[in-house]
C-alpha positions in Angstrom: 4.7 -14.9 -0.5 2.7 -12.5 -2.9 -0.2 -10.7 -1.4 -1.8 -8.6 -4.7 -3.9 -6.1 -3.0 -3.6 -4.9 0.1 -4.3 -1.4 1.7 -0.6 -0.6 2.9 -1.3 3.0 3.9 -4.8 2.2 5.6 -3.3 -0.1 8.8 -2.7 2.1 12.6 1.2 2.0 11.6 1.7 1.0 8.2 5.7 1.9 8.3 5.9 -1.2 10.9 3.5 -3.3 8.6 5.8 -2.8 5.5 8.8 -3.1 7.0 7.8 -6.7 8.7 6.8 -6.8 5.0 10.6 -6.2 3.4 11.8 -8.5 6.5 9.9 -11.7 5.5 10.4 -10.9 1.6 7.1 -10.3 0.5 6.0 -9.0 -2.5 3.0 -6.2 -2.3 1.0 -4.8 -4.3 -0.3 -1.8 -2.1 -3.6 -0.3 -3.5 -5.0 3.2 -3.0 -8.6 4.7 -2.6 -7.9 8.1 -3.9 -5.6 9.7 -6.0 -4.9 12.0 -3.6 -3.1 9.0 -1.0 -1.0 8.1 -3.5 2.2 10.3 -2.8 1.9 8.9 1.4 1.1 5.4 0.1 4.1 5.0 -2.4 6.1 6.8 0.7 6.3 3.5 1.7 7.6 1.5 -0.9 11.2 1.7 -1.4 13.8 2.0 -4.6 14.5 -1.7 -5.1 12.1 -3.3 -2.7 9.2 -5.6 -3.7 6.3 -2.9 -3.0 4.7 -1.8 -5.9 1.7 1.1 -5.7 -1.3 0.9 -7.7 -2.9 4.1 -7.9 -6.7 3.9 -7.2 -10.6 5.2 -6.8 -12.3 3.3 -4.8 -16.0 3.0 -6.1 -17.6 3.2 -2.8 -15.8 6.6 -2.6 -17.0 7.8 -6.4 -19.3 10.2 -5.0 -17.4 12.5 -2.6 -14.1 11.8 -5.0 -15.0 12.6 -8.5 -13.2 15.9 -8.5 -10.1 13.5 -8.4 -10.3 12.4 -11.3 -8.2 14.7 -13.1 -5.3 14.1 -10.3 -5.5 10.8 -11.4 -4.9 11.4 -14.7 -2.2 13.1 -14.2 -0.4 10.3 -11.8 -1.2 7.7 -14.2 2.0 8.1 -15.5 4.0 7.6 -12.5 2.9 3.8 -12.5 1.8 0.7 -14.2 -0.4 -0.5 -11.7 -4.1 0.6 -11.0 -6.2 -0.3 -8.5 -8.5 -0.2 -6.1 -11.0 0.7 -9.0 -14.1 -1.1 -10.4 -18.1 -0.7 -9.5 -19.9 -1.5 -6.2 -23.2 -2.5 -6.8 -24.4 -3.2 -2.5 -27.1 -1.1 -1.3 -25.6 1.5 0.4 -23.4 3.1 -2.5 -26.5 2.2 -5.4 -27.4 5.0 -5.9 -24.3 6.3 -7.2 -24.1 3.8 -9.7 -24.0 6.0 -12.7 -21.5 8.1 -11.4 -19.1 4.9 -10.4 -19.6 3.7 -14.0 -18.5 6.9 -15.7 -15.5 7.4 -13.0 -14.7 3.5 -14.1 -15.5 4.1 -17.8 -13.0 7.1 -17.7 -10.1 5.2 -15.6 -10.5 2.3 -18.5 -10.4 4.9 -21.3 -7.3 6.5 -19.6 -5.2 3.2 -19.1 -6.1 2.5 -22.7 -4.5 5.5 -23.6 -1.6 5.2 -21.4 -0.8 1.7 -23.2 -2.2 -0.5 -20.5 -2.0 -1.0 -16.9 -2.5 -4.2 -14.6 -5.5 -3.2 -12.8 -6.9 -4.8 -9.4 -10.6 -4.1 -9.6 -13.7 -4.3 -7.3 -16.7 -5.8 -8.4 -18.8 -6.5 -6.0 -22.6 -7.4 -6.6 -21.6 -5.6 -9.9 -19.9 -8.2 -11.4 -22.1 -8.0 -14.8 -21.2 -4.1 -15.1 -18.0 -4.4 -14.6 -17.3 -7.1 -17.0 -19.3 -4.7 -20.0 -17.2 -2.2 -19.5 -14.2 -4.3 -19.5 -15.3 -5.3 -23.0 -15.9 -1.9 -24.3 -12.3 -1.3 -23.1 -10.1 -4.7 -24.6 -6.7 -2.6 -24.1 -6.7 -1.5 -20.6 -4.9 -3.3 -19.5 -4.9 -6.7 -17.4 -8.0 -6.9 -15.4 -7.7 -8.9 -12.2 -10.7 -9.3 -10.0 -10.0 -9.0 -6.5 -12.2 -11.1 -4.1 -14.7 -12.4 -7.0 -17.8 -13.0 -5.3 -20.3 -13.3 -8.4 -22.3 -16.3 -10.0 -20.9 -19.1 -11.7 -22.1 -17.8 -15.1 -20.2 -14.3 -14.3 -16.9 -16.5 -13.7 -17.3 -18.3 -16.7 -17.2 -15.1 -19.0 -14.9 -13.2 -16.7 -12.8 -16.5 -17.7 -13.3 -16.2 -21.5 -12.2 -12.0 -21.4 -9.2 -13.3 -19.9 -9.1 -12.1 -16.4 -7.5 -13.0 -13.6 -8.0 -13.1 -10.2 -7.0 -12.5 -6.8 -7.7 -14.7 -3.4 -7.5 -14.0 0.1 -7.9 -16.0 3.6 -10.9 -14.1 4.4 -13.2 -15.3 1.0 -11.5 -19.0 1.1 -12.9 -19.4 4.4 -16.7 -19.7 3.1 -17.8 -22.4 1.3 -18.8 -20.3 -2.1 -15.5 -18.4 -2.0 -13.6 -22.1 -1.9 -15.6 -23.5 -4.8 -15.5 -20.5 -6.9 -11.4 -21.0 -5.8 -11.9 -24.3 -7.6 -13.4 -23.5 -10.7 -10.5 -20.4 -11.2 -8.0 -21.2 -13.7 -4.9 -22.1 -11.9 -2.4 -20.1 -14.1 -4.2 -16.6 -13.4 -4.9 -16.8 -9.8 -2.8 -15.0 -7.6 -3.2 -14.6 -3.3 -4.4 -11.2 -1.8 -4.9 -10.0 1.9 -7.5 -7.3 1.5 -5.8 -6.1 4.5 -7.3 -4.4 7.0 -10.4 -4.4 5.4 -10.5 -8.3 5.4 -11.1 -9.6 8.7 -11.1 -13.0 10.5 -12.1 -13.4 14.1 -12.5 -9.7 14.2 -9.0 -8.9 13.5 -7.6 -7.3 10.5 -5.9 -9.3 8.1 -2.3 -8.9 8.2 -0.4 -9.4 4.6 1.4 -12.8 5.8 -1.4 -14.1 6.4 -1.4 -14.8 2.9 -0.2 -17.9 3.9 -3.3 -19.0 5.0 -4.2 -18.2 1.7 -2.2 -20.6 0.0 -3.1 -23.5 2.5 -7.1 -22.9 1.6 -6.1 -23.2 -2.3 -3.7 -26.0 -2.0 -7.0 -27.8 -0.6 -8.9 -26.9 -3.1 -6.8 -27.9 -5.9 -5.3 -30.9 -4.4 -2.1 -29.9 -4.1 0.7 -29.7 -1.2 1.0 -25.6 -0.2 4.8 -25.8 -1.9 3.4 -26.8 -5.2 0.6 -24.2 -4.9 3.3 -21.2 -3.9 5.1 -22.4 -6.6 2.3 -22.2 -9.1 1.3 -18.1 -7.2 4.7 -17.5 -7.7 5.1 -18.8 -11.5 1.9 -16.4 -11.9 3.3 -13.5 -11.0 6.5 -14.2 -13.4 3.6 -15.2 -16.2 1.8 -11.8 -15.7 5.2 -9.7 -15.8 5.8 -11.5 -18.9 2.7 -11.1 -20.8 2.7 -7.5 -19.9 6.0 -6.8 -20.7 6.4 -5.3 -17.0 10.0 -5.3 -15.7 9.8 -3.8 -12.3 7.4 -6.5 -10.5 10.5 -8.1 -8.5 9.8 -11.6 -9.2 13.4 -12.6 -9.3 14.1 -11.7 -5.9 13.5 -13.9 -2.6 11.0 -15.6 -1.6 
């Protein structure tokens, strides 16, 4: 099971998460808010293991973590994966917009300049900004859009720049998240638990529950949840691949 952005350090006890983690052979990608958790975040990944960090600034925290920002620079470095960045367009963090986009404009620029980073991006009710600065900045990296909730016309060009996204329990249970599911191109598509942000039943998503995941797109697509694993799985090798990564563990386990 892959689960491509989850908040590892942000659960009560996130030793006992990510070691239930290592025991059923997961694969993590465990994303940041600040620079400034990375150290106690990556803590919890292991030499050898199949948790990656992805080091991260939150949009929704751009305004009382700017002064970050040359912190982050200076871990970039240290990893190849970046994320939780992007824009946040709701109400309550609008007026901070400007300053999101220049902390986002600056991340792009520096994973430009680093060679390129995989990059797990918000873009909520900002999906239109986001996607103009992804095309001011073509060699970032590998944009994937975590929990894509804009408008079909936004898909369709996020499609075209080549991005990729990731899916969780919590989106496929409502009926737009299961048809954008649909219209996502299979072979860049890859299972998220947004964990413990994501909820269901007012309990925080745990990162098996990818599982669930996989059941909700195997509907969708009309396949049987082995065949879709296997295609989430053949992903992951795809996106190693393309990116030239070496470290992502695909050749292990599960």
């Amino acid at each position: 099971m892959i689960d491509f952005h989850c908040h590892l350090d942000l659960y009560p006890d996130p030793v006992h998460v990510a070691d239930e983690c290592r025991r059923r052979g997961l694969y993590i990608l465990s994303v940041t808010t600040t620079p400034s958790a990375w150290s106690g975040t990556y803590a919890l990944s292991r030499q050898g293991d199949r948790i990656r960090t992805a080091l991260g600034l939150h949009p929704q925290l751009a305004h009382e973590r700017h002064n970050e920002l040359p912190l982050f620079d200076a871990l970039l470095p240290q990893t190849q994966y970046v994320g939780e960045v992007g824009l946040d367009g709701a109400p309550d963090f609008r007026a901070h917009s400007d300053l999101q986009l220049k902390i986002f404009n600056h991340i792009l620029t520096a994973c430009r300049e680093a060679g390129g980073r995989i990059m797990s991006i918000h873009s909520r009710r900002a999906v239109c900004e986001v996607l103009d600065s992804l095309a001011r900045h073509p060699e970032a990296g590998t944009p994937i859009l975590h929990w894509f909730s804009g408008s079909r016309r936004d898909l369709d060009r996020a499609i075209a720049m080549g991005c990729w996204f990731s899916v969780g329990p919590a989106m496929l249970r409502s009926e737009r998240g299961r048809a954008l599911a649909v219209l996502m191109p299979r072979d860049r598509v890859l299972t998220e638990s947004d964990g413990p942000f994501a909820q269901i039943n007012g309990q925080a998503v745990v990162p098996w529950q990818v599982e669930d995941a996989v059941e909700s797109l195997a509907v969708c697509w009309g396949t049987t949840a082995h065949e879709t694993t296997e295609i989430i799985r053949t992903n992951l090798r795809n996106l190693a691949a393309t990116t030239r990564l070496q470290d992502l563990g695909t050749d292990q386990g599960n």
